[in-house]
N, C-alpha and C positions, 0 to 999 in steps of 0.2 A: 294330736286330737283333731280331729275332723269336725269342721263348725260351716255347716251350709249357709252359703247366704245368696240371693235371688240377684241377677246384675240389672241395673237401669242405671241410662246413659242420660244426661243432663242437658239443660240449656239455660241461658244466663252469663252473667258477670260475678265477677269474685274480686276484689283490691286486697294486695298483701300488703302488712307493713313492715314484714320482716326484714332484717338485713343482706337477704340474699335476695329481696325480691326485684323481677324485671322492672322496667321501664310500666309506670304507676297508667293503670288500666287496661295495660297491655295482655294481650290473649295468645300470647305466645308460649311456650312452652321449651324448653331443653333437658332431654332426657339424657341420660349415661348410666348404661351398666355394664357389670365385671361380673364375670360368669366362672363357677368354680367347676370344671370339668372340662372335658375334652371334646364331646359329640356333638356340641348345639353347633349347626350350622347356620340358624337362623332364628330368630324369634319375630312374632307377628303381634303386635300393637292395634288392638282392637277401640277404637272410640269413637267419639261425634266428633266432628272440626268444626271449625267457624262458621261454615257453608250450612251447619246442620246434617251435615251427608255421614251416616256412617261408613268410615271406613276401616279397611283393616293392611296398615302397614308392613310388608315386610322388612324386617330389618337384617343385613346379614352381621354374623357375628366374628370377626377377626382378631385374632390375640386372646383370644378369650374377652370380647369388650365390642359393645355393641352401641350407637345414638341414633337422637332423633331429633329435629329440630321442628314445630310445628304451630297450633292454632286452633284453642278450642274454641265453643260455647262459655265454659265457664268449666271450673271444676266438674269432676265427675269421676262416677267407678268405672272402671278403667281393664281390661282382658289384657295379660299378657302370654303368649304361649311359643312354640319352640316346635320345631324338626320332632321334638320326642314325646309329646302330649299324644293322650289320647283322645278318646272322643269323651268320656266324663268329666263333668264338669268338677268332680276332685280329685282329676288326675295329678300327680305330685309334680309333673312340669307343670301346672298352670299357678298361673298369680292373679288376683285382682285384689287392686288396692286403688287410691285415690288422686289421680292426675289432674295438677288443678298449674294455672299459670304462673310458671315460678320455674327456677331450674331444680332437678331433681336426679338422685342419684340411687340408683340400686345395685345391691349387690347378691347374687342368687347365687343357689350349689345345684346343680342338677339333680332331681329327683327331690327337691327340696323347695322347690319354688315359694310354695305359701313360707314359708321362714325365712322370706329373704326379710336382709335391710333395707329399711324405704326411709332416707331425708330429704325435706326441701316441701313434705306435703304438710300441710297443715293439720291439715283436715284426716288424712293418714291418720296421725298422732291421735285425733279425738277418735275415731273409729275403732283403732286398737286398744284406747282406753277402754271402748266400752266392751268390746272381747273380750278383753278381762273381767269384766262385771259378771257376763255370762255363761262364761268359762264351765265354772264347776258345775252347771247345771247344765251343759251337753257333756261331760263327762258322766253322769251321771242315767242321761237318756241312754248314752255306749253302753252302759252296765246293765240296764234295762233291757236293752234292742240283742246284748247277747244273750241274758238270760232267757229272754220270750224265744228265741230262735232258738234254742235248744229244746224249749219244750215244745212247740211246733215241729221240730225234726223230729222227738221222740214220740209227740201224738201221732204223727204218721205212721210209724210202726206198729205203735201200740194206744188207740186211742182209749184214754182214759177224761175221765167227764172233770174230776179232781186239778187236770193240766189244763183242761180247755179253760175252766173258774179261772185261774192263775192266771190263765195267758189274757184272759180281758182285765183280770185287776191288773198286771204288770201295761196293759195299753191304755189304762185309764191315768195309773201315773205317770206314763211317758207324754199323754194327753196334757196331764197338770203342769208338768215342767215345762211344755212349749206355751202352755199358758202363763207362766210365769217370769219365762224369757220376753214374753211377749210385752209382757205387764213393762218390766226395765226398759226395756227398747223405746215405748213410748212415753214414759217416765220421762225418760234422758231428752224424747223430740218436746216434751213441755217444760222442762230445767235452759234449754239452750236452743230457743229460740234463733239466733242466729248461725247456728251450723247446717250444713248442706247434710252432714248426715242425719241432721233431726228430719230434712226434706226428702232425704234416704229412706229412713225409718217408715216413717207416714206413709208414703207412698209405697214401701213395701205388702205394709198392713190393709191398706184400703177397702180391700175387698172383703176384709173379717172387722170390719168398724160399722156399726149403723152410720147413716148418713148423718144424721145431728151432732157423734162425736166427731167426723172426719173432718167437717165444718167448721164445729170449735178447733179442732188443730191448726187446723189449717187458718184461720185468723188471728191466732199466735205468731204464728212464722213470721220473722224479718223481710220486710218489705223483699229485699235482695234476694232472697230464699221462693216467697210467691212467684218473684218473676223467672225464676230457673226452670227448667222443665221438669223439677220435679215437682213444683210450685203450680205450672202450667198442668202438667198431669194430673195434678190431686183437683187440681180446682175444675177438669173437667170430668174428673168422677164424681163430683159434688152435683154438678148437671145433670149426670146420663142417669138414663134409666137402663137400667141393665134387663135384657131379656128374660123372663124368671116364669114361675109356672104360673097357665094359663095364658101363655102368650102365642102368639104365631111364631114359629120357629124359621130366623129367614132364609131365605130360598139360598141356596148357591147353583150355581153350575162350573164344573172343574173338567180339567183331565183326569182319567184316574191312573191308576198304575201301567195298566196296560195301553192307555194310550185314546178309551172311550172318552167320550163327554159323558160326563155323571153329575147331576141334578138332585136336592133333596126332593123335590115335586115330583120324582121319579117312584119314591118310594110312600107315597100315599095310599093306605092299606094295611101299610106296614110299620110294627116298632120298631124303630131309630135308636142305637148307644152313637151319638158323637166321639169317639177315645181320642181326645188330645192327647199326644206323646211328642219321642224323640229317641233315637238307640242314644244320647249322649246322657239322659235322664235316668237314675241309677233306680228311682222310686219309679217311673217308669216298666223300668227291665223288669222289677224285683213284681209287680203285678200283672204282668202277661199272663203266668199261669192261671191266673181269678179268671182271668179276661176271658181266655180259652174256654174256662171250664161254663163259665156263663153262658158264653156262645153255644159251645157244645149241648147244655141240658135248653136253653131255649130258642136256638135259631128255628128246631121243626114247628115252634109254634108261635111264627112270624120278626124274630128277633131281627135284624139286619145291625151288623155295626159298620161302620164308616170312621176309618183310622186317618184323623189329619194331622200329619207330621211338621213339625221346627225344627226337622233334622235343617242342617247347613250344607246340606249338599244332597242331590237325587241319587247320589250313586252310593252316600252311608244311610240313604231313605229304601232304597234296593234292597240292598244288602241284607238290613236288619230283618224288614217283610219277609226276606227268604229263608236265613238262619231259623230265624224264632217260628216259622211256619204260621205265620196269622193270613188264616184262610176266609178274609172276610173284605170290605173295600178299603180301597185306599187313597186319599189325595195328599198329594204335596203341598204343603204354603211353605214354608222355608223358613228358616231365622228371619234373614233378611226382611220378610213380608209382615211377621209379628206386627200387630198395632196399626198398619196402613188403611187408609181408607178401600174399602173394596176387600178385602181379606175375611177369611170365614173369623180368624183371629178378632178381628175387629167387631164381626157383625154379635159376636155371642161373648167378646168381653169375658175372653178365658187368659188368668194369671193365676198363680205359677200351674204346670202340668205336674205328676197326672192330674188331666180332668177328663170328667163326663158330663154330657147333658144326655138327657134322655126323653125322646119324642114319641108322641102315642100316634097311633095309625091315621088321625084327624091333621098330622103335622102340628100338633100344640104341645107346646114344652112342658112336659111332666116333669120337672124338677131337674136342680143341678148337686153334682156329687164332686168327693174330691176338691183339687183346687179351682174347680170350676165356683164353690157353694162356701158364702163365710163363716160358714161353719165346718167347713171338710166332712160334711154326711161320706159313712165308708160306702165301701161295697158292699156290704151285708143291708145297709139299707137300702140301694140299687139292689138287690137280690129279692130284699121284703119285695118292694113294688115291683120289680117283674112280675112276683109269684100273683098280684093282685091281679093287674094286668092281663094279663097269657095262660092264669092258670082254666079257665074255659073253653082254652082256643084249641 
C-alpha cells in the first residue's frame, strides 16, 4: 500500500539513552545496509549535516552492502535512493525513514525499498507506529481513487449526469478520510509531545491549521523539539504572513526556459496561473490535462500561466515541458532553492505542489488553490473565478 507523506529535513539536538547509542550528545551518525538484489550500484543519501548544508551522498554499493559514516543537525526524515529509482517520489527503490544520531542498520530488497528493515531509529519505530494507525484509512482512500477513476474513464465515453453525482460523493469521502488521517496525526503530535515526529506532523500540517491552533501546538512541543528546525519552521509560520487575496503579488525576475529574463511586472494587463509543479510529483502529472484544458478555453481571453518547477535537475525540468507539451512559461527554482531566501518558493510560501495562485491583471493575488490554500480549493473553483474574471474579455 502506498501512504504519501511530504519530506522535511530538520535542525536540532536529539540524546539517546538506548544501548546502542553513540558517544552522549554526539551528532554522528553510522549507517550500514544489505541490499537483496544484484543491480544497485549505488545508493544516494539525501539529508542535512551538521553544517545545515543539504546534502546528498553517494554511496557505492559492494557485496551487496553499502555505509556511511556522518553528522547531523539532529534527527530527521531522511531520502534514500539507488541507480534504479525513478523520478516519483513512490518510486519502489526510494525509502525515507528517520536518521537520527545513533548507529543504524538497514536492510532493503530492491524494488521494495519502502519495506525495508530500519533498527537503531528511534524515532523510526514511533513513525511506523503511527502508519499503522493510519493504515486502513489509505487503504480505503485506494478503493475510493479506483472506484472514481473508473467512472471518470467511463464518463468520458459516455457522460452520464448519475457518474458525475457519484464521482463528487466518492471525492467528498476521500476528502473525509484525509481529514480524518489528519485528525490522528495531530492527535498523536498533542499525546507526545516530545517526539520529532509530533515536530514532523505539525509542520507538515501548518498550512491547513488557523494560526491560533498552530500556536497552541506548537507551545506544547518539548523544549528539544521547538529548537529543531521543525520547531524553527513552525515557529516562523506562526510570524509570516503569507501572501493571500488582495495582496500584491511579489515581483520575480528569472530566466525562463528559453533562456529570456522573465518578470511578473511583465505581465501586467494580464491574468497570471502561477502552477507550482515537478515531472517527479505523481498529483502533479495526473493534473496537466485540467491545466491544458484551462489554458486552452481561457488564454484568448488574457490567461498567461507561468510554470515554476522543483524539478532537481533542468534537464528532468526540459524534458517533462516537452513530453507533456505545456505550451505556456516556464521558470526553473529547483528542489535545491525550495524555502531560500530570494526564491519565488519562498516569496508565496507554496507547500506541498500541486499549487496555484492566481493574479488579476492589477498583479493582486486573486486567491490560492491546491496546496498552495489550507483548504486545497480544487480546480473547479480556479475555473468558477476564471469564468468571473475573463468571462467579459
Amino acid at each position: 500500500m502506498k501512504i504519501k507523506a511530504l519530506t522535511i529535513f530538520t535542525l536540532g539536538l536529539f540524546i539517546l539513552t538506548s544501548c546502542n547509542q553513540l558517544k552522549s550528545n554526539s551528532k554522528s551518525f553510522v549507517l550500514k545496509g544489505k541490499i537483496d538484489g544484484s543491480n544497485t550500484e549505488y545508493v544516494i543519501l539525501s539529508y542535512i549535516d551538521s553544517s545545515n548544508v543539504y546534502v546528498s551522498d553517494t554511496l557505492p554499493v559492494e557485496n551487496q552492502s553499502f555505509s556511511k559514516e556522518g553528522y547531523l543537525m539532529n534527527t530527521q526524515m531522511v531520502s534514500l535512493t539507488s541507480n534504479l529509482t525513478g523520478r516519483y517520489m513512490e518510486d519502489p527503490n526510494r525509502l525515507m525513514f528517520f536518521l537520527e544520531p545513533n548507529k543504524i542498520d538497514l536492510t532493503l530488497k530492491e524494488g521494495e525499498f519502502p519495506n525495508a528493515k530500519i533498527s537503531g531509529s528511534k524515532t523510526q519505530i514511533e513513525n511506523e507506529n503511527l502508519d499503522k494507525t493510519t493504515k486502513p484509512f489509505y487503504e480505503k482512500i485506494e478503493n475510493i481513487s479506483d472506484e472514481r477513476q473508473k467512472l471518470i474513464d467511463k464518463n468520458k465515453d459516455i457522460p452520464n449526469e448519475n457518474s458525475e453525482t457519484e464521482i463528487k460523493s466518492l471525492t467528498t469521502k476521500w476528502q473525509k478520510l484525509l481529514d480524518d488521517i489528519k485528525n490522528v496525526r495531530i492527535q498523536y503530535a498533542v499525546d507526545n509531545p516530545k517526539s520529532y515526529v509530533s515536530g514532523y506532523v505539525i509542520n507538515n500540517y501548518y498550512r491547513t491549521l488557523p494560526p491560533d491552533s498552530l500556536s497552541m501546538l506548537y507551545s506544547q512541543l518539548n523544549p528539544i523539539i521547538k529548537e529543531s528546525s521543525y520547531g524553527l519552521k513552525i515557529q516562523e509560520q506562526i510570524k509570516l504572513h503569507i501572501v493571500n487575496s488582495g495582496d500584491v503579488a511579489p515581483n520575480f525576475s528569472q530566466e525562463d526556459i528559453d533562456g529570456n529574463v522573465l518578470s511578473l511586472k511583465q505581465f501586467k494587463g494580464k491574468t497570471v496561473l502561477l502552477d507550482f509543479g515537478a515531472a517527479w510529483c505523481v498529483p502533479c502529472k495526473k493534473e496537466i490535462p485540467e491545466i491544458k484544458r484551462i489554458y486552452d478555453k481561457y488564454h484568448s481571453n488574457g490567461l498567461e500561466i507561468i510554470g515554476v518547477s522543483f524539478d532537481k535537475d533542468e534537464i528532468s525540468w526540459k524534458e517533462n515541458v516537452k513530453n507533456e507539451k505545456l505550451d505556456w512559461y516556464h521558470i526553473y527554482e529547483g528542489m535545491g532553492n525550495v524555502g531560500k531566501e530570494g526564491s519565488i518558493n519562498k516569496s508565496y510560501y507554496v507547500q506541498p505542489i500541486p499549487a496555484y495562485i492566481l493574479i488579476d491583471e492589477k498583479g493582486i493575488i486573486v486567491d490560492r488553490y491546491r496546496g498552495a490554500d489550507k483548504e486545497d480549493k480544487s480546480l473547479n473553483d480556479l475555473e468558477k473565478k476564471l469564468n468571473t474574471l475573463l468571462s467579459s474579455n
